[in-house]
N, C-alpha and C positions, 0 to 999 in steps of 0.2 A: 599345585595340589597333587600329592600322591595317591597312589592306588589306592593305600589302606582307608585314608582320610576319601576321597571318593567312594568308596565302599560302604563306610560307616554313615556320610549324609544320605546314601542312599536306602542305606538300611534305616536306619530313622524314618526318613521320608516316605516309608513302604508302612513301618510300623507307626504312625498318625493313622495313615488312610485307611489301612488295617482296622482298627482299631474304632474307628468311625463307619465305615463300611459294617461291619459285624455290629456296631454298638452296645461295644462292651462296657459295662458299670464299673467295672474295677481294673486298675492297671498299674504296673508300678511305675511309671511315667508321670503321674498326675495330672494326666489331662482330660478334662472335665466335659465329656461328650454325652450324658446322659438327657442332655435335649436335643440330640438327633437322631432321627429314625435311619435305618438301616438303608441300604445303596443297593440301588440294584444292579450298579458298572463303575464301578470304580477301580479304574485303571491302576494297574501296576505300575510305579516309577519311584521316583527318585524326589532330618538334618533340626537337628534342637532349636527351637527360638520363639516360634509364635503361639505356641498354644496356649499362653497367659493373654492373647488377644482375644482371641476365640468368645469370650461372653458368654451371655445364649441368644441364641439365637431362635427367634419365636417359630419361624417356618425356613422353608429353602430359598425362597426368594430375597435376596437383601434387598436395603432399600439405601437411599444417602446416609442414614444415619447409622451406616453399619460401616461406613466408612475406615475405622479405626481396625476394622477386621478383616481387611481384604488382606493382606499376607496370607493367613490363617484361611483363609472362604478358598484363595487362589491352592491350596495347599491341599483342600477336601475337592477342589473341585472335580469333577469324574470326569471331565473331556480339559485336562490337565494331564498331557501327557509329556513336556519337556521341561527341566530342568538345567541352571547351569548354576556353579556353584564357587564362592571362591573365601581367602583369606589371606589375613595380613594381622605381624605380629610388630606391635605399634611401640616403641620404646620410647621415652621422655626419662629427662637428666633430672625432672623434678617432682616428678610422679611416679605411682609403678607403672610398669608396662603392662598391656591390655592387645587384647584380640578382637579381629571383627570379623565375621562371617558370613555371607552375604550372599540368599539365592535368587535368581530371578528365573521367574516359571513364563512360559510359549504360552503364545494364543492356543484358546482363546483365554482372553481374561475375564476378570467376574464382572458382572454388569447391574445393576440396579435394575432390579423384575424380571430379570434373569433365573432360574433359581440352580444352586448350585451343583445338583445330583438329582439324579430321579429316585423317589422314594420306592422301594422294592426288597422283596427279599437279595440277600448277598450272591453275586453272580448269574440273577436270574438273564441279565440281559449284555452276559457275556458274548464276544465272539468268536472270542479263542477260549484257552484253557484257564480254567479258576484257579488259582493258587490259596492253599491255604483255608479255603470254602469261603472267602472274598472280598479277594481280589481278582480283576479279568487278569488274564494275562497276554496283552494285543502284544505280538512279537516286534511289530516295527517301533513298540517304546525302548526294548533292552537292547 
């Protein structure tokens, strides 16, 4: 993967949490986060794919049956600070060719009655510097 393509998932990936973190109504993304309140630490880090899993989500706490949305849960999660990210351009003699994309995010993972983020205002429970009014910005993520 190159720099640019590492840049770009990461920028994506900043702009979910963003996005979620502030709980914005409108976005040109379409990603439908108007049932989640606002983050009070939502780490800054590090890619287009799962925010059609996302559902709604009734509180922070998942449970088994949110199963189908852990990519997505793992992706808002605010003590979700690593990411690694990769692809592959798939060619077939009898189909078209296709791409796959594929991140996997560091402990911790999401857990059933666990709840994902601590509800708060954006940045209140940063330890570094807020980016962007919230995002934290913990230097050992970048």
């Amino acid at each position: 993967m190159d720099h640019t393509l590492r840049e770009d998932a990461l920028r994506f990936h900043n702009a979910v949490r963003y996005y979620t973190a502030a709980s914005h109504r409108r976005h040109e993304i379409r990603i439908h986060f108007d049932a989640y309140p606002t983050a009070a630490n939502m780490s800054l880090m590090s890619m287009r794919g799962w925010w059609e899993t996302n559902g709604h989500l009734g509180n922070l706490t998942p449970t088994a049956d949110d199963r189908s949305m852990i990519p997505y849960l793992q992706l808002i999660n605010d003590r979700t600070t690593k990411v690694g990210c990769s692809y592959s351009i798939c060619n077939s003699t009898d189909s078209a060719s296709f791409g796959m994309f594929v991140c996997k995010y560091g402990e911790p993972y999401v857990r059933a009655g666990v709840p994902i983020y601590t509800e708060g205002p954006p940045c209140s429970l940063c330890k570094g510097r807020c980016v962007a009014r919230a995002l934290c910005n913990n230097t050992d993520i970048i």
